[in-house]
C-alpha positions as CSV (number, residue, x, y, z in Angstrom):
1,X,28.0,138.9,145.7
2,X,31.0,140.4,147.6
3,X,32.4,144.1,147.3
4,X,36.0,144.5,148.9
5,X,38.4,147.4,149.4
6,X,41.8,147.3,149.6
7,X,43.3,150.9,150.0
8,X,46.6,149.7,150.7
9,X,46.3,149.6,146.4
10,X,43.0,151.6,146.2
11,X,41.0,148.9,144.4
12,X,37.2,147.8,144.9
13,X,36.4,144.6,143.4
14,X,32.9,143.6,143.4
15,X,32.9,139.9,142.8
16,X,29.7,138.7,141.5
17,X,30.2,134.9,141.5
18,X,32.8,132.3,142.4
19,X,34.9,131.3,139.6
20,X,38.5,131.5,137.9
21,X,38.8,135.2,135.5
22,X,40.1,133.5,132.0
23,X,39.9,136.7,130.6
24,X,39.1,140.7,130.9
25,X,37.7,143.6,129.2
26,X,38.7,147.5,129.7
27,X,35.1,148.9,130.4
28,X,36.7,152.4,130.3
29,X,39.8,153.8,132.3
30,X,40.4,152.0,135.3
31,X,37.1,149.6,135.1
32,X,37.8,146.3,134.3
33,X,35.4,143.7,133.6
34,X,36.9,139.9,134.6
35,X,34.9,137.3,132.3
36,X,35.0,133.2,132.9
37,X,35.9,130.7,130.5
38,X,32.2,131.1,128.9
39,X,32.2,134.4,128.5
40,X,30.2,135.1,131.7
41,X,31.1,138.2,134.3
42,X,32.7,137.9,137.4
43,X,33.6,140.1,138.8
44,X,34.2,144.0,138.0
45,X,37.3,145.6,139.4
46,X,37.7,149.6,139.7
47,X,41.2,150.8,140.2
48,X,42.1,154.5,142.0
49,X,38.7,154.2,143.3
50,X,38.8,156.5,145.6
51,X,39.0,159.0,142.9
52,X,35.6,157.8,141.4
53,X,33.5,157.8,145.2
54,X,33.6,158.6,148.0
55,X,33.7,155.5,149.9
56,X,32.3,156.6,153.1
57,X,29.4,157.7,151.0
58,X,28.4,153.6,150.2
59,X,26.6,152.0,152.1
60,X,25.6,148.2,151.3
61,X,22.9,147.0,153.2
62,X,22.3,142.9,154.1
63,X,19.3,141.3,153.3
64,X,18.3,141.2,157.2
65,X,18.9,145.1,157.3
66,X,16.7,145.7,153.6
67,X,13.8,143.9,155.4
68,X,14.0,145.8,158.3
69,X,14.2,149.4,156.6
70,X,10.9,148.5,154.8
């Protein structure tokens, strides 16, 4: 999984696999779900995030840093 930024457009996409979108469906306002060509997610897209979170307030942890908070 991969979770990117891009204020220049103020997007957050949180890819959850590797593959090609074929097609997409409007979760609600500004969340978009991007499906492959089975059906399957890939990848969720949030536009004017900002306006959802307060980025600064994420925090995404790797898995070297979960085992060493426990």
């Amino acid at each position: 999984m991969k979770i990117k930024y891009s204020s220049d457009v103020d997007i957050l996409l949180i890819e959850l696999r590797d593959g090609t979108p074929a097609d997409s469906i409007d979760i609600k306002e500004g969340v978009i779900l991007h499906l492959d060509g089975e059906g399957l997610p890939l990848e969720i897209e949030i536009l004017d995030a900002s306006k959802l979170a307060m980025l600064k307030e994420i925090s995404i942890l790797t898995p070297m840093e979960m085992a060493i908070s426990k």
